[in-house]
C-alpha positions in Angstrom: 98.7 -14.7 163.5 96.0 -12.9 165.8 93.6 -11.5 163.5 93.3 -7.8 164.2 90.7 -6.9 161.8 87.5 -6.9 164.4 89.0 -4.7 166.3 89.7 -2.4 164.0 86.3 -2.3 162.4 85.0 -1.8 165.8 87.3 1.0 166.5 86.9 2.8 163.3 82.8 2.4 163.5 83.0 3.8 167.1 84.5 7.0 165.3 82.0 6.8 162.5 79.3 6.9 165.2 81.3 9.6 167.5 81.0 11.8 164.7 77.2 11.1 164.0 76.8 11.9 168.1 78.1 15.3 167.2 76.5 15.7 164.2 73.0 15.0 165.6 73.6 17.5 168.7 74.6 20.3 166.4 71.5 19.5 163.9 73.4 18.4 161.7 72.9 15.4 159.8 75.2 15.0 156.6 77.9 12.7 157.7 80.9 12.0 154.9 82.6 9.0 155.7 86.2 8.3 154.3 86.5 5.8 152.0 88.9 3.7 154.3 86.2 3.3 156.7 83.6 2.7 153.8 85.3 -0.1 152.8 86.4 -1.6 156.4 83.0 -1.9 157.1 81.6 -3.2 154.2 84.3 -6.1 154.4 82.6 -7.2 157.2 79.1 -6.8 156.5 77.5 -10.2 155.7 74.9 -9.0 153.2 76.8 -10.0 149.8 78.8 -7.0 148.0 75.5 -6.9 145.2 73.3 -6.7 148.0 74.8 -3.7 149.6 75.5 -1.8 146.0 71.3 -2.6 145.5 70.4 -1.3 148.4 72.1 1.4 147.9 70.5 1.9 144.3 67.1 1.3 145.5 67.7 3.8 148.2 68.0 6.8 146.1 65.7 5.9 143.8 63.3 5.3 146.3 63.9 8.4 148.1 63.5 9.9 144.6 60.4 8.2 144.5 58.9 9.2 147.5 59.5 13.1 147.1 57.1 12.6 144.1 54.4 11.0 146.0 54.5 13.6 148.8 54.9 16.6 146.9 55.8 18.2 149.9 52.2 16.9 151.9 54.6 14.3 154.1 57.8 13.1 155.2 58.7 9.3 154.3 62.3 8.0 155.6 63.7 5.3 153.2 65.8 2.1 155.0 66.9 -0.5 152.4 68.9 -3.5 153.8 69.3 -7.0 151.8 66.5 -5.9 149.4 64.1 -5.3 151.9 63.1 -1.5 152.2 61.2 -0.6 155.2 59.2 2.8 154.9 58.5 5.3 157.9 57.6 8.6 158.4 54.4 10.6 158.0 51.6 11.1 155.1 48.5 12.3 154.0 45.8 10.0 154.2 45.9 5.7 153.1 46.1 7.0 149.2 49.6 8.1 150.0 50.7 5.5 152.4 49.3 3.1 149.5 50.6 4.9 146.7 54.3 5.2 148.6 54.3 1.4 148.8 53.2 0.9 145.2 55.8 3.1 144.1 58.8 1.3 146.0 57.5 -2.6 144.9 58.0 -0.9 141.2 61.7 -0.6 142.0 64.1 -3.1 140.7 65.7 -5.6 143.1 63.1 -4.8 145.7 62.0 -8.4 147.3 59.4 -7.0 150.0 58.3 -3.8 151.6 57.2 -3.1 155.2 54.5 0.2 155.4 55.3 1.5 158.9 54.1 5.0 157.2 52.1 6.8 159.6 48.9 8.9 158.7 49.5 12.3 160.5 51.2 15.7 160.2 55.2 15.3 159.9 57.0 15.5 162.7 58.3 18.3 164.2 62.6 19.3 163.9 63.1 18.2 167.5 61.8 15.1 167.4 63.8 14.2 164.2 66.6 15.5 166.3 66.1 13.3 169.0 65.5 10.1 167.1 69.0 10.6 165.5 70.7 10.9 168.8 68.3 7.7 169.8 69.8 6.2 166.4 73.5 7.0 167.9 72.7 5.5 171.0 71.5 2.2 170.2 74.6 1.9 167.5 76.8 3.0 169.9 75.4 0.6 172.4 75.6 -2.6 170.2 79.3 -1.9 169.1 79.9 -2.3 173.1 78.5 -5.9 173.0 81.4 -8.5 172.4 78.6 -11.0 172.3 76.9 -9.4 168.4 78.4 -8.1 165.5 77.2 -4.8 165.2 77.7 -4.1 161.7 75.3 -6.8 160.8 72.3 -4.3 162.3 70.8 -1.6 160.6 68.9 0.7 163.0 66.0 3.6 162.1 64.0 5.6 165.2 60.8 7.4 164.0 59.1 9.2 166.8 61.2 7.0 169.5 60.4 3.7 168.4 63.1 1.9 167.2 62.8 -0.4 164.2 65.9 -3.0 163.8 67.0 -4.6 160.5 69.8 -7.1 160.2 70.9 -10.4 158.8 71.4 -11.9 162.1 70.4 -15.3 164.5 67.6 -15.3 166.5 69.9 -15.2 169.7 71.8 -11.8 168.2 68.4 -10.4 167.2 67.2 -10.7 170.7 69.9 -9.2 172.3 69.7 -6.3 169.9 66.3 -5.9 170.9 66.8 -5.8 174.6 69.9 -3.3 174.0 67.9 -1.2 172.0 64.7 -1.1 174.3 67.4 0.2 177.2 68.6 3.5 175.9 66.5 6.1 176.9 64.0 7.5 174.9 63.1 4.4 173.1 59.1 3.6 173.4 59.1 0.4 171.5 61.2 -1.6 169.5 60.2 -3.4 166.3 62.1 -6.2 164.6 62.3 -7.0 161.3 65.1 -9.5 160.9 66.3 -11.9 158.3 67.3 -15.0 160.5 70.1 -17.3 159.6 71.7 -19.9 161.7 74.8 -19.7 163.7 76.9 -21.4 161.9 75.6 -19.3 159.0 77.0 -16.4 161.0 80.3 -17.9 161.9 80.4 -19.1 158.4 80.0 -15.7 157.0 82.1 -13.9 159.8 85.3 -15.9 158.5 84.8 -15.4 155.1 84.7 -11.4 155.8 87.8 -12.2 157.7 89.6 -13.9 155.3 88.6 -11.6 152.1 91.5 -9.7 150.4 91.9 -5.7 151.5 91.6 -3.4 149.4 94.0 -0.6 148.8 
């Protein structure tokens, strides 16, 4: 029996990120996503269900975290994926960039961090508007490729550069990059990728496949 599965993750992630699109132009950014589409997603994403629950967890607690270290002095964006948290955004001065990291390596579950925190006033309304739409973009644009699985990327813009997280091969990891440095209003892209082999992919990819649905 043709398994129809990847197309409909694909289909139903294309909606996800139609709905994001239009989000993002109207300024808004809360997005609620049903939980069919929740869980069609997750089926397929190769980080292990504990993994995605953590980084979930550490998330929020992070993002907790990091509203105590700013005090309202900076703007620090939170991206956890596999138990690696990458932090960007905008502080002070080095004592709050170091204390942010600090902060995060307390948090349980949390295997390494990457500072990307920049020292200078936070950014402006617009230009958080325009890295979600860049966000959108490069999402949209990697759902196109037949030749990657999107879901296994995780994708954060801070001031147009585009920083790409994933549990990929080298070969999807560079044609993620070269996707991502196409859509306009990208300055650079930076990837930080856990690399596994391709039969490690294919390996994982049929046992997303074959795993039971849930109701």
């Amino acid at each position: 029996m043709r398994n129809t599965r990847r197309p409909m993750v694909v289909l139903l992630t294309k909606v996800v990120l139609g709905s994001a699109l239009l989000a993002s132009l109207s300024g808004c950014f809360g997005l609620i996503v049903g939980a069919g589409i929740g869980s069609a997603v997750s089926a397929v994403d190769r980080r292990t269900l504990g993994a995605q629950t953590e980084d979930k967890s550490v998330t929020v607690k992070a993002e907790i975290k990091m509203r105590e270290v700013t005090n309202g002095n900076g703007n620090i964006n939170v991206t956890s994926f596999n138990r690696k948290v990458l932090l960007t955004g905008e502080v002070r001065d080095e004592a709050m960039k170091a204390a942010a990291e600090r902060e995060v390596r307390k948090i349980e579950n949390v295997v390494s961090v990457i500072n990307e925190l920049k020292i200078s006033g936070s950014s402006s309304y617009t230009s958080r508007s325009n890295d979600a739409l860049i966000t959108t973009k490069v999402k949209a644009s990697l759902v196109d490729m037949k030749t990657v699985s999107a879901i296994s990327f995780k994708v954060t813009t801070e001031r147009g550069v585009v920083y790409l997280m994933g549990l990929v091969t080298p070969r999807e990891g560079n044609i993620a990059a070269d996707v991502a440095k196409g859509v306009s209003g990208v300055t650079s892209v930076v990837k930080i990728f856990e690399y596994i082999s391709e039969e490690d992919a294919r390996a994982k990819q049929a046992n997303a496949q074959n795993a039971p649905q849930g109701s």
